[in-house]
Gaussian input, Z-matrix of N, CA and C with variables (Angstrom, degrees):
# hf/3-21g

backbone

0 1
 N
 C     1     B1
 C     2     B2     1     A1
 N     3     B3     2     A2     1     D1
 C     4     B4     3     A3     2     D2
 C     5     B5     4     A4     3     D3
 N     6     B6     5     A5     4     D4
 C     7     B7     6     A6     5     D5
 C     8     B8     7     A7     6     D6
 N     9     B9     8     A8     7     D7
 C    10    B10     9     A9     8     D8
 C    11    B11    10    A10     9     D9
 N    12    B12    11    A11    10    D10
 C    13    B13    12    A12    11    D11
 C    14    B14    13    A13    12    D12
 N    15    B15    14    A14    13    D13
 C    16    B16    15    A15    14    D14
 C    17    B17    16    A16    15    D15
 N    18    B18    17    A17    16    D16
 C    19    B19    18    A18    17    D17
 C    20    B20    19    A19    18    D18
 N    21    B21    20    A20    19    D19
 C    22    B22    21    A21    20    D20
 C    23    B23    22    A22    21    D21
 N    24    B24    23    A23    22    D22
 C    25    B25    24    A24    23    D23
 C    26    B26    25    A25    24    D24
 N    27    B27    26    A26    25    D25
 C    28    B28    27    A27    26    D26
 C    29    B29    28    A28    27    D27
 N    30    B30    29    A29    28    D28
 C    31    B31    30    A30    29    D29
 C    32    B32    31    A31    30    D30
 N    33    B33    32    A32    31    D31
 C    34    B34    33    A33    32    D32
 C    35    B35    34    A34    33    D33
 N    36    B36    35    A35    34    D34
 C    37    B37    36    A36    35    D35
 C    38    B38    37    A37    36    D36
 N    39    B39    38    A38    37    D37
 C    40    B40    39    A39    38    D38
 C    41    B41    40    A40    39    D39
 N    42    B42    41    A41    40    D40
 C    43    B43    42    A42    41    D41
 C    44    B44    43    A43    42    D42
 N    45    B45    44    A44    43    D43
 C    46    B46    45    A45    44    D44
 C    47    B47    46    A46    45    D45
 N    48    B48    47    A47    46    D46
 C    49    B49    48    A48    47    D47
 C    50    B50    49    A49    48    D48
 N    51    B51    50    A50    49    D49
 C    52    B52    51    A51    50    D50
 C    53    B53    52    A52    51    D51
 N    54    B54    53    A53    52    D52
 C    55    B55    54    A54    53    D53
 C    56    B56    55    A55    54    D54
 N    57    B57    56    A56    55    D55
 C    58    B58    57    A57    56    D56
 C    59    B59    58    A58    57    D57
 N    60    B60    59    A59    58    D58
 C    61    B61    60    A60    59    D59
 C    62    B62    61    A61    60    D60
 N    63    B63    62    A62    61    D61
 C    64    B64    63    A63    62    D62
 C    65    B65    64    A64    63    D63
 N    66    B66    65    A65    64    D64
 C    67    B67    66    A66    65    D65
 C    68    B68    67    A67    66    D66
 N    69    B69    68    A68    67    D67
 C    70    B70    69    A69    68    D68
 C    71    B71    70    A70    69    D69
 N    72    B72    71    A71    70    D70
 C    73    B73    72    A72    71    D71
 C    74    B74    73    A73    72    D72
 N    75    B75    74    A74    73    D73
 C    76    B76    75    A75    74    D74
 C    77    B77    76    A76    75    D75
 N    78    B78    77    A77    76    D76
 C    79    B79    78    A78    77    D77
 C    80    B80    79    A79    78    D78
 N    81    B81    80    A80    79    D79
 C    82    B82    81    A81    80    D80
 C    83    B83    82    A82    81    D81
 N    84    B84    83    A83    82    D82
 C    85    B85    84    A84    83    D83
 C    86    B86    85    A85    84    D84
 N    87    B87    86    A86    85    D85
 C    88    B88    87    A87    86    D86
 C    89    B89    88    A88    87    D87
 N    90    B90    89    A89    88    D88
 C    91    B91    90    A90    89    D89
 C    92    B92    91    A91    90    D90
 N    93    B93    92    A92    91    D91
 C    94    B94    93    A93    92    D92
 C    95    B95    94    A94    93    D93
 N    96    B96    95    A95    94    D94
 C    97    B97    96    A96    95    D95
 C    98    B98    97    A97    96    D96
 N    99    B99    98    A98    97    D97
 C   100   B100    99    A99    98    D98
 C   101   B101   100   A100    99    D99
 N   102   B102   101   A101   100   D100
 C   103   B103   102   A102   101   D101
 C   104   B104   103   A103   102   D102
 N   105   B105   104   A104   103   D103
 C   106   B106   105   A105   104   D104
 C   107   B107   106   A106   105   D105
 N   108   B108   107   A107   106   D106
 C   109   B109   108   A108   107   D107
 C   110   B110   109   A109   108   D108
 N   111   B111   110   A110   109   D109
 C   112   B112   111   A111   110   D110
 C   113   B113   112   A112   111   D111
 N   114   B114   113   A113   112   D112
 C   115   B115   114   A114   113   D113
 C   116   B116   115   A115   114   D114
 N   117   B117   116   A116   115   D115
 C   118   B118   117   A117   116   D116
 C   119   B119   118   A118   117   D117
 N   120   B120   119   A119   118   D118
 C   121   B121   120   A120   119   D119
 C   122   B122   121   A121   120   D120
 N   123   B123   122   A122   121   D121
 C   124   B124   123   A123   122   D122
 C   125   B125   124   A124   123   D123
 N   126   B126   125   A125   124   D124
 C   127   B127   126   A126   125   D125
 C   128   B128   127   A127   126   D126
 N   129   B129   128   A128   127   D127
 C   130   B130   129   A129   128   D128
 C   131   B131   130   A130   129   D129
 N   132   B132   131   A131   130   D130
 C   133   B133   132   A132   131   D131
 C   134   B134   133   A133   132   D132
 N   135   B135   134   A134   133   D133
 C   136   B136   135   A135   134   D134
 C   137   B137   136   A136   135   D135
 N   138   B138   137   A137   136   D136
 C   139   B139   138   A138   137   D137
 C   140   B140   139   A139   138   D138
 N   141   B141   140   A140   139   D139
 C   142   B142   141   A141   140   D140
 C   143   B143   142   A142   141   D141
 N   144   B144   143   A143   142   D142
 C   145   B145   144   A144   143   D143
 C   146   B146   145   A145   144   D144
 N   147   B147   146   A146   145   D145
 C   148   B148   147   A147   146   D146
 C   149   B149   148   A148   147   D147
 N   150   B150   149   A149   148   D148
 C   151   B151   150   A150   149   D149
 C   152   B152   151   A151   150   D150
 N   153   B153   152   A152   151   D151
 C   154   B154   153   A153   152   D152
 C   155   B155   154   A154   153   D153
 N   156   B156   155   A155   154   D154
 C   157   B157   156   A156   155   D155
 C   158   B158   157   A157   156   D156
 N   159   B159   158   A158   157   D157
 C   160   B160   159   A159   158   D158
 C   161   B161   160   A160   159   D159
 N   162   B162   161   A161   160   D160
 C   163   B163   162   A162   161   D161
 C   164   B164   163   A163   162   D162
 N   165   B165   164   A164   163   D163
 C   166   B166   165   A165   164   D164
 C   167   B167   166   A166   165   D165
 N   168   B168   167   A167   166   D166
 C   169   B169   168   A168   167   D167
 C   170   B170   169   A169   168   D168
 N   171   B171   170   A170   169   D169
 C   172   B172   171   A171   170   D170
 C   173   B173   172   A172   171   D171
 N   174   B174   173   A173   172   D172
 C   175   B175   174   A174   173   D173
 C   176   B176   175   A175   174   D174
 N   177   B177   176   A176   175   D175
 C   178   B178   177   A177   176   D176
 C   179   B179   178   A178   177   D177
 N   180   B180   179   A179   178   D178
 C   181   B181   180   A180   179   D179
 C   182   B182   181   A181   180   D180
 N   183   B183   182   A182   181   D181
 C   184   B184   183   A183   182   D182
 C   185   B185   184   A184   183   D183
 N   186   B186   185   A185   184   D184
 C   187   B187   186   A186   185   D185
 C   188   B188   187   A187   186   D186
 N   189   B189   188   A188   187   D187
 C   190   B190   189   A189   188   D188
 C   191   B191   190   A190   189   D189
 N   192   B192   191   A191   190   D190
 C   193   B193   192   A192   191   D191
 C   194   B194   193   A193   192   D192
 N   195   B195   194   A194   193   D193
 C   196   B196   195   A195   194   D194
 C   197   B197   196   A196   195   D195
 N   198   B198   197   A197   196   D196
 C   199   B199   198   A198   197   D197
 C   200   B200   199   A199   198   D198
 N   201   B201   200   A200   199   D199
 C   202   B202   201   A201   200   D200
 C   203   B203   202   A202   201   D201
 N   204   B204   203   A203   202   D202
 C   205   B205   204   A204   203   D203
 C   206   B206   205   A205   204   D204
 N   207   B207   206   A206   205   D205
 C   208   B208   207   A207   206   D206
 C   209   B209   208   A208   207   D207
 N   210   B210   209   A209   208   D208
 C   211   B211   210   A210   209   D209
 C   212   B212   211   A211   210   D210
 N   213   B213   212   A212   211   D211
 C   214   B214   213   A213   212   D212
 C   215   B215   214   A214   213   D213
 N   216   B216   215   A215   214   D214
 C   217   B217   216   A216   215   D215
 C   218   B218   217   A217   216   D216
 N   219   B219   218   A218   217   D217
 C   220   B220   219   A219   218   D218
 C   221   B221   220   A220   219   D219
 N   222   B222   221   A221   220   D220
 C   223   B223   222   A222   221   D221
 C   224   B224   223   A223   222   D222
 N   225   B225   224   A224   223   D223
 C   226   B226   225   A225   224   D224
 C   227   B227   226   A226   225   D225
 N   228   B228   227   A227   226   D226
 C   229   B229   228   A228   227   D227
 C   230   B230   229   A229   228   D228
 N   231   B231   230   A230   229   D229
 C   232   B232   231   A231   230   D230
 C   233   B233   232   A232   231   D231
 N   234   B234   233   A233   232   D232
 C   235   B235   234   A234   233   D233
 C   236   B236   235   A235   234   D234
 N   237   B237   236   A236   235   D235
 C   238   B238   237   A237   236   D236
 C   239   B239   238   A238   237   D237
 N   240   B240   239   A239   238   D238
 C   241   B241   240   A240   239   D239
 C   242   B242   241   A241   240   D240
 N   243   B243   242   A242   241   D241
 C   244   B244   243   A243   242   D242
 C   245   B245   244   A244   243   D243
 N   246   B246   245   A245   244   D244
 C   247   B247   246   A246   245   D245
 C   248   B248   247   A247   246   D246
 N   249   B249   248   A248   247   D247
 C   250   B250   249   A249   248   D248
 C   251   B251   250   A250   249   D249
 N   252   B252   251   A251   250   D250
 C   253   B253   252   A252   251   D251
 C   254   B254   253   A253   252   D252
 N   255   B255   254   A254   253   D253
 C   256   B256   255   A255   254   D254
 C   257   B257   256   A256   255   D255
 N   258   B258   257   A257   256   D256
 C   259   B259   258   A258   257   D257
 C   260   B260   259   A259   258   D258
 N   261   B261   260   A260   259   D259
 C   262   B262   261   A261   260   D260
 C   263   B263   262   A262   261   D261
 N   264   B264   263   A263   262   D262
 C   265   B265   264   A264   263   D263
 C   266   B266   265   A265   264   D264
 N   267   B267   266   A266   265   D265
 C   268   B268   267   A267   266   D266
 C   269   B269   268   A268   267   D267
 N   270   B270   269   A269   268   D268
 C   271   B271   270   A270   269   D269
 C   272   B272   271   A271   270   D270
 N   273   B273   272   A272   271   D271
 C   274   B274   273   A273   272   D272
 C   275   B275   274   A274   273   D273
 N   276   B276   275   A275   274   D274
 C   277   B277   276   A276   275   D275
 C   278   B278   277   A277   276   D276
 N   279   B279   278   A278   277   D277
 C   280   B280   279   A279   278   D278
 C   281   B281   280   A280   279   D279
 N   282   B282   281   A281   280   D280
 C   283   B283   282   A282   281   D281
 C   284   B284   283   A283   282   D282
 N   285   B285   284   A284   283   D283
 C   286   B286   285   A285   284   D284
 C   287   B287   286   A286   285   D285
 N   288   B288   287   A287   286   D286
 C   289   B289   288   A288   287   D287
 C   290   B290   289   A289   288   D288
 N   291   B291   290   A290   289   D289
 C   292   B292   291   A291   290   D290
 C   293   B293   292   A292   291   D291
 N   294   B294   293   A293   292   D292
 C   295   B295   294   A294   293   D293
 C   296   B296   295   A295   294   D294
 N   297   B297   296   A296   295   D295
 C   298   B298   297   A297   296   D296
 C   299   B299   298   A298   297   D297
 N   300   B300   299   A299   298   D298
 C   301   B301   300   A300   299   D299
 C   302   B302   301   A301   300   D300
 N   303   B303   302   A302   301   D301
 C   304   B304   303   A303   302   D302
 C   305   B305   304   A304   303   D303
 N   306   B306   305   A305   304   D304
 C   307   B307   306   A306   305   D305
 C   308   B308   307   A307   306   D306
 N   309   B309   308   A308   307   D307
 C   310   B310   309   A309   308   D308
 C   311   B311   310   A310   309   D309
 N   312   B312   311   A311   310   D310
 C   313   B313   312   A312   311   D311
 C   314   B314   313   A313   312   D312
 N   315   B315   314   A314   313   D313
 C   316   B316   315   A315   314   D314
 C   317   B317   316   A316   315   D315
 N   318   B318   317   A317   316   D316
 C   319   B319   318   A318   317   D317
 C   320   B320   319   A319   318   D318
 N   321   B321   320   A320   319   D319
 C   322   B322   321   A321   320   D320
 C   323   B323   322   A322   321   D321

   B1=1.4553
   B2=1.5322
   B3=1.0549
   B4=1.6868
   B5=1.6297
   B6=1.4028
   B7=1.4358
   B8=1.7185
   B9=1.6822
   B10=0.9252
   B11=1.6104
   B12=1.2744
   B13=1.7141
   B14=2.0471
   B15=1.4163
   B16=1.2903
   B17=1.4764
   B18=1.1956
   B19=1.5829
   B20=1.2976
   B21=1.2916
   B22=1.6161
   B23=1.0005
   B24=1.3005
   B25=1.8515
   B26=1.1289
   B27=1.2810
   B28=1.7017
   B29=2.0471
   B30=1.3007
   B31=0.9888
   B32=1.5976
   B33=1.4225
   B34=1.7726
   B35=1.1968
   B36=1.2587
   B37=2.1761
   B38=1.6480
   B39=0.8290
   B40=1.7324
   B41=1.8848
   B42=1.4323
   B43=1.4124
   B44=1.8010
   B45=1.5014
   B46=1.3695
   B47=1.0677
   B48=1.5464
   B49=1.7996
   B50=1.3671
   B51=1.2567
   B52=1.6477
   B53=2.1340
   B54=1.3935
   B55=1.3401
   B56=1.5415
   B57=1.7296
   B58=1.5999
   B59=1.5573
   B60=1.3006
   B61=1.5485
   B62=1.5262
   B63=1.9925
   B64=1.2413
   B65=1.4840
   B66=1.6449
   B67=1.3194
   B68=1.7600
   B69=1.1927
   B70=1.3221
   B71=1.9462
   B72=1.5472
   B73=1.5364
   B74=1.7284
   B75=1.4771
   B76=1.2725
   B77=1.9174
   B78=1.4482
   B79=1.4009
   B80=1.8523
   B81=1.2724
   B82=1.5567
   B83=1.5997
   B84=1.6271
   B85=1.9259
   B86=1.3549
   B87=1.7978
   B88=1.2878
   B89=1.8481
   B90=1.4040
   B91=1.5141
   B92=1.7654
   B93=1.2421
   B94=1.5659
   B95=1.3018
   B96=1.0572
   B97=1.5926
   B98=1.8561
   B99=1.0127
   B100=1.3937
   B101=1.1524
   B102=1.4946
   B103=1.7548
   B104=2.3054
   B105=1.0150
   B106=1.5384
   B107=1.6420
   B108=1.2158
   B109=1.8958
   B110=1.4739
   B111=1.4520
   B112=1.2737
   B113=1.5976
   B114=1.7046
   B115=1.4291
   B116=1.6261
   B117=1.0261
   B118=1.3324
   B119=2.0629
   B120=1.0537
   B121=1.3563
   B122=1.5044
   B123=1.1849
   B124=1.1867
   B125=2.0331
   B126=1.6052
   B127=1.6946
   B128=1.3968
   B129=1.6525
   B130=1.3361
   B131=1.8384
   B132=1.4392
   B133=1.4648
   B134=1.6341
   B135=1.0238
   B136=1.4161
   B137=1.6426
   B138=1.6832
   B139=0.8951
   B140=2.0544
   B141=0.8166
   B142=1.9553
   B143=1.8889
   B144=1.2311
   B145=1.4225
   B146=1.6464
   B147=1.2981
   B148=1.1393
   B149=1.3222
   B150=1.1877
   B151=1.6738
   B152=1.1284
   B153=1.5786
   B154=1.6220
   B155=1.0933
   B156=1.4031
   B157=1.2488
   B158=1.8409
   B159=1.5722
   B160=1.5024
   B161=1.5853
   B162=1.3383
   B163=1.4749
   B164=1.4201
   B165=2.0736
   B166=1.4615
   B167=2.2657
   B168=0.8605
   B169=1.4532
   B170=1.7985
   B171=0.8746
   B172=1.4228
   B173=1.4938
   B174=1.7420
   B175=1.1086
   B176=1.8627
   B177=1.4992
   B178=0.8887
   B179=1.8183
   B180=1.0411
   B181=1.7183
   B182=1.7410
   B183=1.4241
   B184=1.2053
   B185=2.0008
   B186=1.0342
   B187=1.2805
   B188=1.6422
   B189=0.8938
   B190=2.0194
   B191=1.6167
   B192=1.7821
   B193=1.4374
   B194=1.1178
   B195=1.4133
   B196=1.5867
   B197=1.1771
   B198=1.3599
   B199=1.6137
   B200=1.5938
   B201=1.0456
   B202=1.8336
   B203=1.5776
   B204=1.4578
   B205=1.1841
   B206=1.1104
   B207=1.1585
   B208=1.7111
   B209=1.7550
   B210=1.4187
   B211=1.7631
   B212=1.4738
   B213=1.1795
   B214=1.5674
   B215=1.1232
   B216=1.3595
   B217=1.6302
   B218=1.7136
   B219=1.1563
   B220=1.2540
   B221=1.6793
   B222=1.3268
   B223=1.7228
   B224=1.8885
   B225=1.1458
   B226=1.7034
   B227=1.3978
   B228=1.4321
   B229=1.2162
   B230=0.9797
   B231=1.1382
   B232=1.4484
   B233=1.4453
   B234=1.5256
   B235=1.5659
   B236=1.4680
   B237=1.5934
   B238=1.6356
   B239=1.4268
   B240=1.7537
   B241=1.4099
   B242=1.9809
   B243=1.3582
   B244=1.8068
   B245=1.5764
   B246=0.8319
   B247=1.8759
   B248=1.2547
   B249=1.4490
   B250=1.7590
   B251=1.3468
   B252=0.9466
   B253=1.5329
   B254=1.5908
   B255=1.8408
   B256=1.1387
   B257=1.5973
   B258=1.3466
   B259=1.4061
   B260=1.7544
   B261=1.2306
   B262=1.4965
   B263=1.4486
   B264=1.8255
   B265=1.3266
   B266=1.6394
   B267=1.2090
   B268=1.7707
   B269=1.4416
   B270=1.5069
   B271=1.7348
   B272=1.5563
   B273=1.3422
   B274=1.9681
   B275=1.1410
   B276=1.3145
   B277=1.3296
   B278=1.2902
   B279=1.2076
   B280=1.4204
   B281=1.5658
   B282=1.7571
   B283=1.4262
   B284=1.7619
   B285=0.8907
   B286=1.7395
   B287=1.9693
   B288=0.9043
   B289=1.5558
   B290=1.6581
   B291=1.7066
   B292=1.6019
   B293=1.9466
   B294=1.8104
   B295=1.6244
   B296=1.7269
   B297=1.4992
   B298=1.3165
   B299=1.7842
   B300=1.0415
   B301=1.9098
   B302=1.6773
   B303=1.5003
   B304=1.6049
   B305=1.5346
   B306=1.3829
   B307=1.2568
   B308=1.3173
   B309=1.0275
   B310=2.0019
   B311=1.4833
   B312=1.8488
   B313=1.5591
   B314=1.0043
   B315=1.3236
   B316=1.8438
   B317=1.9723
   B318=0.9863
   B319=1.5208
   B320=1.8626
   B321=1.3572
   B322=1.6261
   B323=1.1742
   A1=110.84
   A2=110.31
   A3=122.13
   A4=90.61
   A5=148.27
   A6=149.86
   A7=114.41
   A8=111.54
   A9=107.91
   A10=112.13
   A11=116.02
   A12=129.42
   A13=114.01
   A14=98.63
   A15=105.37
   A16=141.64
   A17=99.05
   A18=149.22
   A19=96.34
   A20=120.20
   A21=128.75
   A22=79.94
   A23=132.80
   A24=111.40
   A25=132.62
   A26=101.36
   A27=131.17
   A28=98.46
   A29=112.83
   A30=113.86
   A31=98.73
   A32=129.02
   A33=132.13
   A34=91.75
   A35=141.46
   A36=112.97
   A37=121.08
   A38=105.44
   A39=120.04
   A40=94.49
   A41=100.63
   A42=87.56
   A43=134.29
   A44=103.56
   A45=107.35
   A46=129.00
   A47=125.22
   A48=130.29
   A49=92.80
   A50=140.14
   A51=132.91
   A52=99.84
   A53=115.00
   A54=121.94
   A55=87.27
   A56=109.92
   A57=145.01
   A58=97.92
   A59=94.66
   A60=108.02
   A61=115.15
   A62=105.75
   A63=92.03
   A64=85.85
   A65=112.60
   A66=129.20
   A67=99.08
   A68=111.44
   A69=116.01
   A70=124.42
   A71=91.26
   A72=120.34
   A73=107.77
   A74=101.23
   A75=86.34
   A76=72.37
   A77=124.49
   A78=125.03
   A79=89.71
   A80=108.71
   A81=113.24
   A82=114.87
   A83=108.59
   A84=85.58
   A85=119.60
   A86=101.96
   A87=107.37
   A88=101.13
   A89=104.08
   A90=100.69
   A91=110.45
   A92=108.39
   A93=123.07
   A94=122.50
   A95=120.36
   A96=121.17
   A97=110.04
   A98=113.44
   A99=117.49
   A100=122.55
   A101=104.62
   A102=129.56
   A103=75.38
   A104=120.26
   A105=116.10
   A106=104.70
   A107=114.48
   A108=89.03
   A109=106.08
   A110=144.95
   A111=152.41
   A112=124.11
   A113=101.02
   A114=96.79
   A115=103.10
   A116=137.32
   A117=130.96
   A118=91.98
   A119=135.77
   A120=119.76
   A121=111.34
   A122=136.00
   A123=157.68
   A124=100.83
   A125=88.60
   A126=104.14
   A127=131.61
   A128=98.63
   A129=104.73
   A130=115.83
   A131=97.46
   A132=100.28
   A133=89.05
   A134=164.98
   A135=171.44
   A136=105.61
   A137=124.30
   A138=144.74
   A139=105.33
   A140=100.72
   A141=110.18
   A142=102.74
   A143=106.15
   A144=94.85
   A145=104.85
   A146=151.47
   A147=140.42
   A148=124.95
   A149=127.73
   A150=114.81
   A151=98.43
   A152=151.38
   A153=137.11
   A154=100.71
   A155=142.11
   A156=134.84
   A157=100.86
   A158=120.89
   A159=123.86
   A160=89.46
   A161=109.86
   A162=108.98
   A163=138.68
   A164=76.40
   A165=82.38
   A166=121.18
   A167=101.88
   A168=114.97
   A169=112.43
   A170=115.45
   A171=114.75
   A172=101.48
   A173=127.80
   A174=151.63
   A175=95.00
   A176=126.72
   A177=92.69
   A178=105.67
   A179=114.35
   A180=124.11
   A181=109.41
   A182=109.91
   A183=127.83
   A184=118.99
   A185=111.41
   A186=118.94
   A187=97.36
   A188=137.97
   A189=132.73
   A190=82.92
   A191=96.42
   A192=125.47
   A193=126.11
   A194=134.12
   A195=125.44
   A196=140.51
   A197=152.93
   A198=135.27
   A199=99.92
   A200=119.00
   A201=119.51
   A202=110.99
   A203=135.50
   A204=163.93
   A205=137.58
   A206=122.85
   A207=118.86
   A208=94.34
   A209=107.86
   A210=123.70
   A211=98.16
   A212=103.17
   A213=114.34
   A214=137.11
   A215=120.24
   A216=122.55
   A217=92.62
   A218=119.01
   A219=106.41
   A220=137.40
   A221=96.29
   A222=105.53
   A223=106.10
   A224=93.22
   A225=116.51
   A226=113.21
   A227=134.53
   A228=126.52
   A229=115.98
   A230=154.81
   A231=155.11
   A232=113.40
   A233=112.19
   A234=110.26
   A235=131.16
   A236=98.63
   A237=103.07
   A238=107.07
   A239=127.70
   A240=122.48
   A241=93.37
   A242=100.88
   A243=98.96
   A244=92.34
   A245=126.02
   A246=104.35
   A247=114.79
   A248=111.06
   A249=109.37
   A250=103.93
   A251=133.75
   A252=132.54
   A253=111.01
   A254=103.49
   A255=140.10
   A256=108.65
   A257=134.50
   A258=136.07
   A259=87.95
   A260=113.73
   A261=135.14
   A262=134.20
   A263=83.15
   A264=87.87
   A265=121.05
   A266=93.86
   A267=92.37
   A268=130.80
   A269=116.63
   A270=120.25
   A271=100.05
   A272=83.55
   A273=110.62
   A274=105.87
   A275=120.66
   A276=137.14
   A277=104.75
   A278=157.33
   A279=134.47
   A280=126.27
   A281=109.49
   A282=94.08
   A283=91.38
   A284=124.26
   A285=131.33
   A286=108.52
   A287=101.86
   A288=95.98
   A289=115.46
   A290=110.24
   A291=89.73
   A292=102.62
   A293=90.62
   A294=94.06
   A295=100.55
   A296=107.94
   A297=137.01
   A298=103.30
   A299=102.48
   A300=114.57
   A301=94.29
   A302=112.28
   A303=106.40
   A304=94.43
   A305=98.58
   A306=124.29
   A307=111.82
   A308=120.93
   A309=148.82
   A310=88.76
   A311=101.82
   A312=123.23
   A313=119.87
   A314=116.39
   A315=113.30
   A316=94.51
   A317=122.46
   A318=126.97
   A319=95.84
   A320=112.60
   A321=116.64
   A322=118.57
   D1=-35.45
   D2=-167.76
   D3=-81.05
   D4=-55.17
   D5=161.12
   D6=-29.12
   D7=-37.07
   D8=-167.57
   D9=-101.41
   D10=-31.03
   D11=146.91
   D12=-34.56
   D13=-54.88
   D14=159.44
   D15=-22.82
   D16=-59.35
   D17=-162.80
   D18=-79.85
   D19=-62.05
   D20=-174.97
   D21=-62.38
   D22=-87.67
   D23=-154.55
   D24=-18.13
   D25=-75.52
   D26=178.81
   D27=-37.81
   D28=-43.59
   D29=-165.93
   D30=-78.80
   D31=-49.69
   D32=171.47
   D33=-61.70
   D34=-122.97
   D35=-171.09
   D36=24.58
   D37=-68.83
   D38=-165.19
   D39=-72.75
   D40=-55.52
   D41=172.15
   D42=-63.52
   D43=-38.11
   D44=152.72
   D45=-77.82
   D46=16.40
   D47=165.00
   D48=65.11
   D49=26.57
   D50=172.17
   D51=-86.00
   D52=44.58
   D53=-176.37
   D54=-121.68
   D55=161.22
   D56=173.01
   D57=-120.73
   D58=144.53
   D59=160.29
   D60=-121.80
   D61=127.88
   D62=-175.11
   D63=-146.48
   D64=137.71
   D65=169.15
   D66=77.90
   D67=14.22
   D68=173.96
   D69=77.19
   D70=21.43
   D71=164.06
   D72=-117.66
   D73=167.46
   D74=-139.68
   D75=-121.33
   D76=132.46
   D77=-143.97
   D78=-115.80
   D79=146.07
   D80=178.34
   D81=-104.55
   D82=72.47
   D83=-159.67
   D84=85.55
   D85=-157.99
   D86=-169.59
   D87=-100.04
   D88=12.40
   D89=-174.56
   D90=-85.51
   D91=-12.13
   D92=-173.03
   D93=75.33
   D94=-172.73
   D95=-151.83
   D96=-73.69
   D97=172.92
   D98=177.29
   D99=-40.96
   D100=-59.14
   D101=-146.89
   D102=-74.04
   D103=-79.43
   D104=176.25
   D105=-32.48
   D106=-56.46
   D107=-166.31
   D108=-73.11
   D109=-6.55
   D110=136.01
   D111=-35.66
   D112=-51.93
   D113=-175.50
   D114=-103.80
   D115=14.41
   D116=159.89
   D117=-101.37
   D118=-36.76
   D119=172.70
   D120=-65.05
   D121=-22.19
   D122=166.19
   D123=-37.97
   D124=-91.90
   D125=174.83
   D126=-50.78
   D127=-25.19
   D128=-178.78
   D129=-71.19
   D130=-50.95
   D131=-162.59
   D132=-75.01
   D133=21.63
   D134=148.43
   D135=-80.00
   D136=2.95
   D137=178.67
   D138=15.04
   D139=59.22
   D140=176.94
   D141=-75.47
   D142=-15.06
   D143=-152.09
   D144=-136.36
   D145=123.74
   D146=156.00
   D147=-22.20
   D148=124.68
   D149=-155.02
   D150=-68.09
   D151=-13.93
   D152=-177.54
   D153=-85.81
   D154=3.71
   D155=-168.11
   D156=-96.75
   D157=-22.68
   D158=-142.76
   D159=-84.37
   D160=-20.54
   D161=-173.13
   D162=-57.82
   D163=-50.23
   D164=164.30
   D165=-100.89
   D166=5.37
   D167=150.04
   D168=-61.31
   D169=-44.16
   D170=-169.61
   D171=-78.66
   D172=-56.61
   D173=158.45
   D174=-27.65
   D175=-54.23
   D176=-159.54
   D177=-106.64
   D178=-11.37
   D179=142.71
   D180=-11.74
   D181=-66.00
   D182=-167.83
   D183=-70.47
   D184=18.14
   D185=-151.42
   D186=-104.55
   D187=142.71
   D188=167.81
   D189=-63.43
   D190=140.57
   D191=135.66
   D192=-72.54
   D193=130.08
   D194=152.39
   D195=-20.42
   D196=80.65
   D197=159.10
   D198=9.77
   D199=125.36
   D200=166.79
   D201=-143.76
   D202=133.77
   D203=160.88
   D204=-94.93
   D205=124.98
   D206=-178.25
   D207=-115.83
   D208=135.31
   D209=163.57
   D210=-88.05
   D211=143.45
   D212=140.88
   D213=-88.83
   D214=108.40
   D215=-142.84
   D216=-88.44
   D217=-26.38
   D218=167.11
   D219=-63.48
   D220=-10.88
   D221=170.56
   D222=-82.66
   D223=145.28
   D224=174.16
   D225=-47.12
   D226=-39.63
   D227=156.34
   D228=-98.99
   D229=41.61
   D230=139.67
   D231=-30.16
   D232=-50.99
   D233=171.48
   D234=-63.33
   D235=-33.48
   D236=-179.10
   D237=-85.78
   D238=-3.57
   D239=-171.71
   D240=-95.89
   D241=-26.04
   D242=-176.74
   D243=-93.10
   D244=7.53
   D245=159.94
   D246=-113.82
   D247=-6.36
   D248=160.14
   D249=-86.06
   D250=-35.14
   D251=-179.06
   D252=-45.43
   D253=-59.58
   D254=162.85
   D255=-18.49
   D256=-50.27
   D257=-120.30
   D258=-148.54
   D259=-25.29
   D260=161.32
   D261=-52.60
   D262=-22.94
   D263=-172.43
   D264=112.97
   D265=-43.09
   D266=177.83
   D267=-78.15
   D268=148.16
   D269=175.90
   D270=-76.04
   D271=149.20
   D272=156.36
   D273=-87.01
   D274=141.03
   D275=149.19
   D276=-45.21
   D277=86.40
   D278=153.64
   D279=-57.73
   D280=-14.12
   D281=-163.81
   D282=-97.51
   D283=13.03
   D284=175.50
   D285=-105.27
   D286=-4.18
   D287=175.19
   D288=-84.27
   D289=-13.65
   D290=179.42
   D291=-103.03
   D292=41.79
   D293=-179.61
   D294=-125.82
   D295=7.02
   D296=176.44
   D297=68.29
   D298=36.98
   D299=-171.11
   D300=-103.76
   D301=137.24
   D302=158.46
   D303=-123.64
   D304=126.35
   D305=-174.75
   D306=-131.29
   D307=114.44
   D308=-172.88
   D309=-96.35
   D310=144.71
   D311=140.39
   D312=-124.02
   D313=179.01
   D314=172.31
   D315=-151.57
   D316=119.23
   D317=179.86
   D318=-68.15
   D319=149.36
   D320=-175.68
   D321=-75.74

């Protein structure tokens, strides 16, 4: 009942044009765009998680990923492309090397 009370809202909003458009989705408030209040209603009712936990799951959903790279250590410069990487600035994966993977990051 409380999902479907919800719902009406979102839907009176849209009818009173009280919506933003951003990135060319069309945003409900401070709850965010559709396609998000869909896929967090999605995970939720699949109840995986203690509901105080979804908060910060979502919180941390929202965070930048790293730039990340994989070499092919089997190519001939493989060594001279991971010591520019090296000197570039970027981390090795260390915990992917005993999977014979060289895998670079770079934080944004």
């Amino acid at each position: 009942e409380q999902q479907q009370q919800q719902q009406q809202q979102q839907v009176q909003k849209v009818e009173e044009g009280r919506f933003e458009a951003s990135a060319g989705e069309a945003q409900v408030g401070d709850q965010g765009s559709w396609a998000e209040q869909d896929f967090k209603a999605y995970y939720e009712a699949q109840c995986l998680l203690p509901d105080a936990d979804y908060q910060a799951l979502w919180s941390m959903m929202k965070t930048p990923l790293p730039v990340t790279l994989a070499v092919d250590i089997a190519r001939p410069a493989a060594t001279l492309l991971e010591a520019r990487l090296l000197k570039d600035g970027w981390r090795r994966r260390s915990e992917l090397d005993g999977a014979g993977l060289s895998v670079w990051e770079m934080d944004g």
